[in-house]
Backbone bond lengths (Angstrom), bond angles and torsions (degrees), N, CA, C in turn:
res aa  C-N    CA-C-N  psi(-1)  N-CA   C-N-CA  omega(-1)  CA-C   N-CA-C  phi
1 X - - - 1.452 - - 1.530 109.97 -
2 X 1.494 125.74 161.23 1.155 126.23 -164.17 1.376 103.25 -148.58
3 X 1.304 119.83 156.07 1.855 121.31 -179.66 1.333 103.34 -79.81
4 X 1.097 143.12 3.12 1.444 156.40 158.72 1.969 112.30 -56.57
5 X 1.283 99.31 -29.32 1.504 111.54 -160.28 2.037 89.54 -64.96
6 X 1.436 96.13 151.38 1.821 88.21 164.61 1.577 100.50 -88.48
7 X 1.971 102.09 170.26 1.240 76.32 -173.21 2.081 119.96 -100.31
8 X 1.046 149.39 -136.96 1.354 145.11 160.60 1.058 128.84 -95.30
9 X 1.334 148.76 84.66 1.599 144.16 174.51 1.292 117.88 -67.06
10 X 1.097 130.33 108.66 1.856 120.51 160.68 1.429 101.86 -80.81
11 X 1.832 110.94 120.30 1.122 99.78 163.29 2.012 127.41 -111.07
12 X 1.123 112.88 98.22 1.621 130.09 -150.92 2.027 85.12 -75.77
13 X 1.600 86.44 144.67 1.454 113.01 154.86 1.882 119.13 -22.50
14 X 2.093 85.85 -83.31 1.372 99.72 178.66 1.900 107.17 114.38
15 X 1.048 108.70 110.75 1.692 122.91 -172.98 1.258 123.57 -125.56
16 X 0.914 146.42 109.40 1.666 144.16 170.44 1.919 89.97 -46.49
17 X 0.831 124.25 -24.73 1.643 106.28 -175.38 1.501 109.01 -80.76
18 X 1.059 127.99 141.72 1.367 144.40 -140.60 1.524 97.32 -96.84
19 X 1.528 119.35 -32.20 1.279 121.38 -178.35 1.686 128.78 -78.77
20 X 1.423 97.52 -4.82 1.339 130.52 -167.02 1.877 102.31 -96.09
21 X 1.056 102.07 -49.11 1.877 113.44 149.08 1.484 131.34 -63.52
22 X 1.344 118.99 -10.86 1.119 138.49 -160.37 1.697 93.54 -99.86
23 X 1.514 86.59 -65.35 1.840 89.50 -169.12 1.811 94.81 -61.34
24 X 0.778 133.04 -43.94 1.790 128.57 -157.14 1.627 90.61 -74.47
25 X 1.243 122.76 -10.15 1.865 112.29 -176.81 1.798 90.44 -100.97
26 X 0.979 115.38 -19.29 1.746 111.05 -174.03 1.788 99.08 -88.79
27 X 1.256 129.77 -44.18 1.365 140.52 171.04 1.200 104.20 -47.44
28 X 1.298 133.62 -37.57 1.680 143.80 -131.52 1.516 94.31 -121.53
29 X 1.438 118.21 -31.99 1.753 119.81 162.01 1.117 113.10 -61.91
30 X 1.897 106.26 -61.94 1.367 113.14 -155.22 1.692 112.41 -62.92
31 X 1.535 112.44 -42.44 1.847 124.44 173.83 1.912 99.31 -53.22
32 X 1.357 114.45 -53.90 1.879 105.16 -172.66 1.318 100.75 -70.46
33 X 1.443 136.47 -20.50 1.503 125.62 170.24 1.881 111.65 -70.17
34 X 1.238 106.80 -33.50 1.670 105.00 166.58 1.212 120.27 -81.56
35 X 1.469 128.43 -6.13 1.316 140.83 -161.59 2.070 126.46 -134.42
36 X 1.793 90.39 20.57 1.596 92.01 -178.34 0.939 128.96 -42.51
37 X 1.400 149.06 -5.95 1.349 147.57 135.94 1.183 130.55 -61.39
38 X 1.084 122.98 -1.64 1.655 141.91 -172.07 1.277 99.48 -114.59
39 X 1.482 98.98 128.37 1.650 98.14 134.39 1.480 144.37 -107.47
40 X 1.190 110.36 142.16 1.598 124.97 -135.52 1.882 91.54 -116.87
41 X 1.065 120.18 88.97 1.496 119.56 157.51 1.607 128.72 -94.79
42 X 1.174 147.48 -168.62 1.580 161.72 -175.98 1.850 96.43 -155.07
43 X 1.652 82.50 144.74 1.160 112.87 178.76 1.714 118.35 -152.77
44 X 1.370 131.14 116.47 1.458 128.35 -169.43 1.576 99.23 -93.51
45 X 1.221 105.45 170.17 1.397 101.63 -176.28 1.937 100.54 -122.27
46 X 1.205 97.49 10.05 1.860 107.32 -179.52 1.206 115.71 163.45
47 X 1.345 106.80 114.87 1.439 118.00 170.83 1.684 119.40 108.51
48 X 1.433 102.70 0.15 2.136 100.49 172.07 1.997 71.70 -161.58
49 X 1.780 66.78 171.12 1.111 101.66 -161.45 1.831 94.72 -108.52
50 X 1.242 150.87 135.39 2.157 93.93 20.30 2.057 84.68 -101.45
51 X 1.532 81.08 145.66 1.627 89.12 167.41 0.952 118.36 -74.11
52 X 1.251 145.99 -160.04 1.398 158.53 -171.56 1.021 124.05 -78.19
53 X 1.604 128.60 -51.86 1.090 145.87 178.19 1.506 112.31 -65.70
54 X 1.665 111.42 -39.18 1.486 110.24 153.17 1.316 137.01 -24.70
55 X 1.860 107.07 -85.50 0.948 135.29 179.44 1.489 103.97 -71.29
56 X 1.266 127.97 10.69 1.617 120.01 140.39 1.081 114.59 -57.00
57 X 1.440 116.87 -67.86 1.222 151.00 -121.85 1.688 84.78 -109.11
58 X 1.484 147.85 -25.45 1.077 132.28 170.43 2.019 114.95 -81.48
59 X 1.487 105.11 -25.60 1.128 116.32 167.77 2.109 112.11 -65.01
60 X 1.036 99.96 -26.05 1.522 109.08 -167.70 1.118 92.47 -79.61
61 X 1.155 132.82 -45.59 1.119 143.58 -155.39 1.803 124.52 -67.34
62 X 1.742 90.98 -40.13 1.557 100.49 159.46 1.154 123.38 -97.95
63 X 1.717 119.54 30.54 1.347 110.24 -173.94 1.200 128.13 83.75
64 X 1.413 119.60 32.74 1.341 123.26 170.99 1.232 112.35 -101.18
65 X 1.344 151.33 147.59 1.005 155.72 -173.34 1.600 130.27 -166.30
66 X 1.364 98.48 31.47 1.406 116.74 153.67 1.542 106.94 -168.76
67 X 1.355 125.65 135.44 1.631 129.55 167.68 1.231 94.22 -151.93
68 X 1.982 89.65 -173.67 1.718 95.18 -154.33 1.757 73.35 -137.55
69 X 1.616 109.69 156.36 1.298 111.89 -178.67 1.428 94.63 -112.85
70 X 1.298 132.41 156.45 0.925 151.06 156.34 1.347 135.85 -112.32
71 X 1.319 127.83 84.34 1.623 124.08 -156.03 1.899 102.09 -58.40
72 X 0.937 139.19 127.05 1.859 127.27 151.87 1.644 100.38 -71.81
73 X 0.822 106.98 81.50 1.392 133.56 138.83 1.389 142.69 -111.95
74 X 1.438 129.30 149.27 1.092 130.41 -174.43 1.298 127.66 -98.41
75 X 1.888 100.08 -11.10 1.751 94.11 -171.61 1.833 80.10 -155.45
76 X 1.580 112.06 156.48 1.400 115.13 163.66 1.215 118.98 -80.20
77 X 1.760 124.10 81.92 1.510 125.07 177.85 1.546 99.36 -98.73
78 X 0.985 107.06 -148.96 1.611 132.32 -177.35 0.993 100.57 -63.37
79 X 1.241 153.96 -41.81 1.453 138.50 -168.89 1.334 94.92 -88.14
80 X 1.038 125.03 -76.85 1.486 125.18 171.89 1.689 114.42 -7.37
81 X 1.065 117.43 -83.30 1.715 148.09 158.96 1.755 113.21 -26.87
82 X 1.711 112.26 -52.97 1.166 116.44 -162.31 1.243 123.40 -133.63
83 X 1.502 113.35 -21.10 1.814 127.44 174.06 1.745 87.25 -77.18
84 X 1.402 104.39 -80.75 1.661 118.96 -132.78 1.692 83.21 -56.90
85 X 1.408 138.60 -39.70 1.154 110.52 -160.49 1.105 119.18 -86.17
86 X 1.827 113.39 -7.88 1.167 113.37 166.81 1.592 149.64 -78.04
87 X 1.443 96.22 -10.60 1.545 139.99 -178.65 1.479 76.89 -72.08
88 X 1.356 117.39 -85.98 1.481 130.51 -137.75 1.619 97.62 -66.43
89 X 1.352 131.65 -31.99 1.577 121.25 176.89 1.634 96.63 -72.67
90 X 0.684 131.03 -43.07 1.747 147.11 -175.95 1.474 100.10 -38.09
91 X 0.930 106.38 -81.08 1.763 149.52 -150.00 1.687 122.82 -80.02
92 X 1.754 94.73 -31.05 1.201 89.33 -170.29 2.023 115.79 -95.68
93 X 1.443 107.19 134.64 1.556 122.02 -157.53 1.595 101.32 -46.37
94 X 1.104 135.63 175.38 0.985 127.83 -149.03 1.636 89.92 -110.69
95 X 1.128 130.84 -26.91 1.425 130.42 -157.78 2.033 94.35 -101.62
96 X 1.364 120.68 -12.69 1.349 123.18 148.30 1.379 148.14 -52.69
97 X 1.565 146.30 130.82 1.381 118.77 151.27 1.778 105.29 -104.13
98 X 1.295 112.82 170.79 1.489 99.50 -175.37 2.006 77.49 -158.77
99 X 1.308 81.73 140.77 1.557 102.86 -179.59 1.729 109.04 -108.72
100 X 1.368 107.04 161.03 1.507 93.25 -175.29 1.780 89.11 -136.21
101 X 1.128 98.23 127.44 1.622 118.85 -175.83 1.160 97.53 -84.84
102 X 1.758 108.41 169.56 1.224 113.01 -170.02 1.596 98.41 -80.71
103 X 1.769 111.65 178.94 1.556 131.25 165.14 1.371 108.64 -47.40
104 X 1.063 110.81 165.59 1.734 112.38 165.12 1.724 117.30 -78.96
105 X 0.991 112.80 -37.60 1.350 119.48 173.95 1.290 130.35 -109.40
106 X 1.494 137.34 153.27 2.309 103.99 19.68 1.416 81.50 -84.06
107 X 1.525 115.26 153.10 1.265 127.95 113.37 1.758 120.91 -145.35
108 X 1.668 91.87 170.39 1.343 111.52 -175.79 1.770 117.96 -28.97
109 X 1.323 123.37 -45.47 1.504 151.63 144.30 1.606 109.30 -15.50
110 X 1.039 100.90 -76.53 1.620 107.26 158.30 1.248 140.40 -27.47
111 X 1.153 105.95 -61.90 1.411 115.96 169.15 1.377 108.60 -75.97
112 X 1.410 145.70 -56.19 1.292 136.23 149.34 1.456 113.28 14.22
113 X 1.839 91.31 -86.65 1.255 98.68 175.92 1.802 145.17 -32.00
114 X 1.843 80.75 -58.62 1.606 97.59 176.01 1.794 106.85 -63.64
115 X 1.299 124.15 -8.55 1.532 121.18 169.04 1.553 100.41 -75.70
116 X 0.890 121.48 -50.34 1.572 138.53 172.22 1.334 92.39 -18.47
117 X 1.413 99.11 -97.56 1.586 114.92 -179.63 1.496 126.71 -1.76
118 X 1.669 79.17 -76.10 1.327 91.48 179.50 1.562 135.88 -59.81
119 X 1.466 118.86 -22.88 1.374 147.31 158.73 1.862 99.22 -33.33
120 X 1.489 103.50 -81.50 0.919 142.88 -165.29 1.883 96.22 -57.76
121 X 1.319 116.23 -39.08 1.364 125.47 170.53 1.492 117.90 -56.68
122 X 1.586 115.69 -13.46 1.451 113.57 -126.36 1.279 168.51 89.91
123 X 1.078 86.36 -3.53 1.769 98.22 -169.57 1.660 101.75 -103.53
124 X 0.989 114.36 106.69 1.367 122.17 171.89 1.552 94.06 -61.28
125 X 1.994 103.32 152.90 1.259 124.01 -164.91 1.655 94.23 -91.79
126 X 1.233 126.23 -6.41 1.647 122.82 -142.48 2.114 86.38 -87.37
127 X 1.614 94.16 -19.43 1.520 112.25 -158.32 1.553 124.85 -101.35
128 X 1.698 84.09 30.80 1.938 102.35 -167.26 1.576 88.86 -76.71
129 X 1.394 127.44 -44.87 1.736 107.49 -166.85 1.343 115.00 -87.90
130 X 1.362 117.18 24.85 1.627 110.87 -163.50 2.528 84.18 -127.58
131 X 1.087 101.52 -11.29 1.625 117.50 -135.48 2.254 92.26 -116.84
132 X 1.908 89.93 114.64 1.594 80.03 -179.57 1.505 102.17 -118.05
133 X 1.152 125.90 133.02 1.196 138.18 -156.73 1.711 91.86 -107.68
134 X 1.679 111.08 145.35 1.520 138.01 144.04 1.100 136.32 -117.73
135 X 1.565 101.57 102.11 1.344 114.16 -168.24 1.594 101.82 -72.73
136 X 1.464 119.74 97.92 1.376 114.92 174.95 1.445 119.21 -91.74
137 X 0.925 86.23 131.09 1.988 95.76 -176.77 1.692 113.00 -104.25
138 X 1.438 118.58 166.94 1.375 113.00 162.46 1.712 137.28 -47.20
139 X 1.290 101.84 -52.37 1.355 143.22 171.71 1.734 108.67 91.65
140 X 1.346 93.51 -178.22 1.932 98.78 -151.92 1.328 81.91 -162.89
141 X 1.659 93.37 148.63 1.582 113.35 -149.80 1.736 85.58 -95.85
142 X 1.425 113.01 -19.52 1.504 138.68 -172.64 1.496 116.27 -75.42
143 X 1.763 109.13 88.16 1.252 105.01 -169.88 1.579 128.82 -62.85
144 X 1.809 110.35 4.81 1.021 118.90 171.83 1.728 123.98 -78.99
145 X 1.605 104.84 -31.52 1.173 127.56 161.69 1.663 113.59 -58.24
146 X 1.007 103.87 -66.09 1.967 112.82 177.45 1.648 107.60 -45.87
147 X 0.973 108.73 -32.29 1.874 108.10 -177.38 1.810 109.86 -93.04
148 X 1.395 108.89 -4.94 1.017 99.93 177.67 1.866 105.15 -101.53
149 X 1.166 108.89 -7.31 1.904 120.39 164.11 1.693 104.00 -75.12
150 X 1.170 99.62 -37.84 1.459 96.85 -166.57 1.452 105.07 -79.43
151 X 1.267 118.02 -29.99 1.616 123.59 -168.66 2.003 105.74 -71.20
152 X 1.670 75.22 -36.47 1.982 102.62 -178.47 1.642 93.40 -54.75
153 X 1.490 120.11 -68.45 1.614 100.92 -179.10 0.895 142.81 -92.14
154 X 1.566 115.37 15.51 1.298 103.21 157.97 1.541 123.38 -90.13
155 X 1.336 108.04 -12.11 1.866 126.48 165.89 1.443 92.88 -50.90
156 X 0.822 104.65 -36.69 2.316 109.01 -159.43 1.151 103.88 -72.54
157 X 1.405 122.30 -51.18 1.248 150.64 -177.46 1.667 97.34 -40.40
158 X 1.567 118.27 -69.50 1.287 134.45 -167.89 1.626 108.11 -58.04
159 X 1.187 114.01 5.51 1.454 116.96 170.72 1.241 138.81 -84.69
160 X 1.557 97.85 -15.48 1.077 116.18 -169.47 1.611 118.38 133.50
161 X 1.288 129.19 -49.24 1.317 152.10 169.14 2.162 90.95 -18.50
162 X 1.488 95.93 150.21 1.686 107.74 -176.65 1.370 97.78 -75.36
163 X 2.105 113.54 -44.18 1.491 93.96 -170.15 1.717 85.40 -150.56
164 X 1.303 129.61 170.38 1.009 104.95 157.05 1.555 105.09 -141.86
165 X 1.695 137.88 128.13 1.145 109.69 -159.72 1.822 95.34 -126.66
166 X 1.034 116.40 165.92 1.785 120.52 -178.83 1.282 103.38 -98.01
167 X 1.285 110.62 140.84 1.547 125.98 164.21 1.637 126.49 -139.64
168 X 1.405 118.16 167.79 1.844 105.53 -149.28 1.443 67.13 -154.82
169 X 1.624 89.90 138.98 2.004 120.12 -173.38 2.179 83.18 -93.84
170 X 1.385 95.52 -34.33 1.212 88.11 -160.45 1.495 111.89 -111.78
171 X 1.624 119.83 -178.47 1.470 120.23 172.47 1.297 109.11 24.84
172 X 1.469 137.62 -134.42 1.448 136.23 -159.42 1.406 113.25 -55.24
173 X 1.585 118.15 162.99 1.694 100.88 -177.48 2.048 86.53 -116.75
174 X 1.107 115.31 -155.42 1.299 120.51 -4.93 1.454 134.33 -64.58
175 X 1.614 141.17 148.73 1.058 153.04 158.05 1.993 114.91 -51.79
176 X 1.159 87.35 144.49 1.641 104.61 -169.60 2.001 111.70 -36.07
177 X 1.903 83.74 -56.09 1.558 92.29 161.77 1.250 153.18 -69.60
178 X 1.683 96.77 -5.39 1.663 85.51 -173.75 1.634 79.64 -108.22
179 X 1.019 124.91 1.00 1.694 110.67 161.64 1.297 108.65 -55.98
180 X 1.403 124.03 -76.77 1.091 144.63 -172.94 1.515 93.74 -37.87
181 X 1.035 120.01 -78.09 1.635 111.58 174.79 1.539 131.81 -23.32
182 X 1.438 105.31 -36.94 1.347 120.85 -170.99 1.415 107.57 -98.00
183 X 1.260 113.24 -31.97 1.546 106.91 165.40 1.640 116.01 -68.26
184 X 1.472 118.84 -12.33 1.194 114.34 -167.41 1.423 103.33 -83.45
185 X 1.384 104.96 -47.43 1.734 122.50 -175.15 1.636 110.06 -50.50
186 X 2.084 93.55 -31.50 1.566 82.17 173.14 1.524 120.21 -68.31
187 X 1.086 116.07 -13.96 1.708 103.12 -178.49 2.089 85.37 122.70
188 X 1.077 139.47 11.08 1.314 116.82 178.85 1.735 99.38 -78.77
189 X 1.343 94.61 153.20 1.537 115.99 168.52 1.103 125.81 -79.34
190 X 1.514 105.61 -16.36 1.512 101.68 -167.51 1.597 98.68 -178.39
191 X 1.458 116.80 128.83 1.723 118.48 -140.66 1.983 87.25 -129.52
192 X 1.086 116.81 128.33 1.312 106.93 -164.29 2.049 89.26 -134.63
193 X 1.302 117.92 151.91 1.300 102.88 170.72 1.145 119.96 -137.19
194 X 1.094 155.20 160.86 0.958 149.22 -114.66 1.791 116.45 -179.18
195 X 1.640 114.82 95.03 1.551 104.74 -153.23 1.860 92.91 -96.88
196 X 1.558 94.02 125.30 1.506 98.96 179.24 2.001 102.36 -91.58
197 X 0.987 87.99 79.33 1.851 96.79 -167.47 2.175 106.17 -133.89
198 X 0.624 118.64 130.28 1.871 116.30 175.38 1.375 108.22 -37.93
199 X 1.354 114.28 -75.59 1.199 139.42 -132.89 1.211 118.20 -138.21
200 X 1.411 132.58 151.95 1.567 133.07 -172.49 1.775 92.58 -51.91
201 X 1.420 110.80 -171.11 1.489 127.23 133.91 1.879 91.30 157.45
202 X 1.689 78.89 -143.54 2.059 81.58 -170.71 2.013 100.45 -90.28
203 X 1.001 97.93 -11.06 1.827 82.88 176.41 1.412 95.14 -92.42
204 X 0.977 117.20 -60.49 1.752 98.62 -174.37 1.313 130.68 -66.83
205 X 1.622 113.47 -0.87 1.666 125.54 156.72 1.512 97.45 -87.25
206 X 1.280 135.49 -21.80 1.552 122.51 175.49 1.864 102.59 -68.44
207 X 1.360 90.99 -55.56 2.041 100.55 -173.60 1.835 93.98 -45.59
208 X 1.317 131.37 -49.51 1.233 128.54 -171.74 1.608 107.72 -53.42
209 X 1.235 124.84 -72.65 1.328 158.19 179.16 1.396 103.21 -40.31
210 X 1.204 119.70 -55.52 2.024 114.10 157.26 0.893 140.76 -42.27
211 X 1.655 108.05 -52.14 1.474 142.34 159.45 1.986 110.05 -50.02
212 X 1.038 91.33 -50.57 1.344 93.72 178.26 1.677 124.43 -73.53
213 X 1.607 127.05 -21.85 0.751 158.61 160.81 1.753 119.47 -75.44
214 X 0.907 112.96 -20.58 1.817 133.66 166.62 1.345 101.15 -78.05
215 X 1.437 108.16 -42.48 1.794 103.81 -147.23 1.690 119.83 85.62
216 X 1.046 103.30 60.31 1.639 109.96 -176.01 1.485 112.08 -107.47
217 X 1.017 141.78 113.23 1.575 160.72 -156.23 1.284 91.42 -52.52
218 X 1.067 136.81 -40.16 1.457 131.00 -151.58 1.222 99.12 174.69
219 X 1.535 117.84 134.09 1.748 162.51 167.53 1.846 108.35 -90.62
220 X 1.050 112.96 122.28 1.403 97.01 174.73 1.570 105.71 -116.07
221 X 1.318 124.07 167.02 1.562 120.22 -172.81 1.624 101.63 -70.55
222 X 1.300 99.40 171.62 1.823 100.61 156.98 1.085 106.17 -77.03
223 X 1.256 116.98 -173.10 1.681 127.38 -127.28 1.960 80.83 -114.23
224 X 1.288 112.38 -39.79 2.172 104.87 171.67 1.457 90.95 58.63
225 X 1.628 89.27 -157.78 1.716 103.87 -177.59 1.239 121.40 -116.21
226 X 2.091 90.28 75.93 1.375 138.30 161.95 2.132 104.75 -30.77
227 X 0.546 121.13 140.08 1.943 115.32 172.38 1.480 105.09 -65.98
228 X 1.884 112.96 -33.63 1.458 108.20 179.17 1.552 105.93 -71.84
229 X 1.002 119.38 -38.89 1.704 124.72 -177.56 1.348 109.28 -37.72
230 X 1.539 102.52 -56.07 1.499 100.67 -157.82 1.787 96.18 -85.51
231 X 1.075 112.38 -28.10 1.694 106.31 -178.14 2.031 101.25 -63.69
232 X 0.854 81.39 -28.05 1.860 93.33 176.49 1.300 111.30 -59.74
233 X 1.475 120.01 -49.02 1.532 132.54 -168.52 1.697 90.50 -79.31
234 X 0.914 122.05 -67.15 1.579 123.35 176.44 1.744 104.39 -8.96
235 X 1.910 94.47 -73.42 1.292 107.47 -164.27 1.529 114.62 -41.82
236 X 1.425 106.90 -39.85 1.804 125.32 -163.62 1.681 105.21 -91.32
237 X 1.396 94.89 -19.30 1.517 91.74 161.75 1.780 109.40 -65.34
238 X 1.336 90.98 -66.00 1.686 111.39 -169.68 1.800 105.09 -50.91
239 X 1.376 125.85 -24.43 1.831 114.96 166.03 1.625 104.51 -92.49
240 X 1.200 134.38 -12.49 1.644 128.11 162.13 1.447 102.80 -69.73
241 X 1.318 131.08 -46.17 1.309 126.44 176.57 1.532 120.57 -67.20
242 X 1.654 107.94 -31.85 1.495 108.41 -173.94 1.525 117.30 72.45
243 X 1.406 94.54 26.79 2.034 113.07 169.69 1.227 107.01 -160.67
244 X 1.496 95.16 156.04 1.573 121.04 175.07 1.128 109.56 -110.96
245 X 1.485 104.69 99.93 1.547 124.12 172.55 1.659 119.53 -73.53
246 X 1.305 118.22 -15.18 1.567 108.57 179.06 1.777 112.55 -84.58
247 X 1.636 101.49 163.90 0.804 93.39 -179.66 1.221 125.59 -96.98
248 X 1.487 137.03 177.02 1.707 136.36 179.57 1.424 97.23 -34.50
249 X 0.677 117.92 -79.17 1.793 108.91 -157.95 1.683 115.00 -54.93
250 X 1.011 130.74 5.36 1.297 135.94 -141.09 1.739 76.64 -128.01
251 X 1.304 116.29 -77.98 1.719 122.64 -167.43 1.600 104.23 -65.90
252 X 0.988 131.42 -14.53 1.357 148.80 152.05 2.003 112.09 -58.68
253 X 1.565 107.44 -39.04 1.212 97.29 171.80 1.551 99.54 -106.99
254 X 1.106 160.22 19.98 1.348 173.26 152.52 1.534 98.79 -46.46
């Protein structure tokens, strides 16, 4: 690694829930432990501290003068599209450039993960054709966002899984529960769900709380700082920068 490198921005949502800060400080270890030549900061865009404009301005401060932002996001909605780039023309010091990498999602990584979860949830793998999964998401008022959940489970689906159906805590439904419902009616044995969300807060305690209220076998956590997550952020670091910082053995296990 070299002082040449730009450095890493996470740029987070932002939650009054404490666990929602929690996961973005565990993400924010695990990426500067793959990335010792980098520096690896967080930035919210509402609601904790340090915001964005901060953690510009604390990076500027020691002499940084090029990074790449990285939204933790899951889909290109409105923040994606209309916050993060507006922060960053706003915000960013004048003697800086700062690039803004793509979303985290979809990718292959992802879903990985969300198998993870579910492992870890319980759900034995032996029980993919008997087993209907809800991929519950936040939801987005952005019908470009909503088709990219829906596109997400039926890819999932093709894995093997009995059914796999999408659900939204927020704006459009369907809702967590009447998935679960509807996967049941299909004939599944066993209805497991699965919140495609970062981090705790009140939508992904709503996706729980539905699920639980359906009767759903199993809830799996959000996806946090999954090992695919952060190898994910790496990647989206490494096309904001326009280099591949790992080494042979590393893109070799990629």
């Amino acid at each position: 690694m070299t002082g040449s490198l730009p450095a890493l921005l996470l740029v987070a949502h932002g939650s009054r829930d404490p666990r929602h800060a929690a996961t973005v400080a565990a993400l924010r270890g695990r990426v500067a432990a793959r990335l010792p030549g980098v520096r690896v900061a967080a930035g919210f865009l509402d609601l904790r501290t340090p915001d964005v404009p901060t953690a510009l301005a604390r990076l500027a401060e020691t002499g940084v003068r090029a990074a790449v932002a990285v939204p933790l996001l899951l889909t290109h909605a409105f923040h994606a599209a209309t916050d993060v780039p507006a922060v960053l023309r706003d915000a960013t010091p004048p003697q800086m450039t700062v690039r803004q990498a793509p979303v985290l999602g979809p990718s292959p990584l992802l879903l990985t993960a969300l198998e993870r979860r579910l492992r870890e949830a319980g759900v034995p793998a032996h029980a993919r054709r008997t087993t209907g999964v809800v991929l519950a998401a936040a939801g987005s008022s952005d019908p470009a966002a909503t088709a990219v959940i829906e596109n997400l489970a039926r890819t999932w689906q093709s894995t093997g899984w009995r059914s796999v159906r999408p659900a939204f805590a927020s704006a459009g439904g369907p809702r967590t529960e009447d998935a679960v419902r509807t996967l049941r009616a299909e004939g599944c044995a066993h209805v497991a769900v699965a919140r495609y969300v970062l981090a705790p807060g009140r939508l992904p305690d709503r996706i729980a709380t539905g699920a639980a209220a359906a009767g759903a076998d199993a809830v799996a956590e959000p996806l946090g700082a999954a090992r695919e997550v952060a190898t994910l952020l790496v990647r989206r670091y490494e096309e904001g920068a326009c280099t591949d910082i790992r080494t042979a053995g590393e893109r070799a296990a990629a």
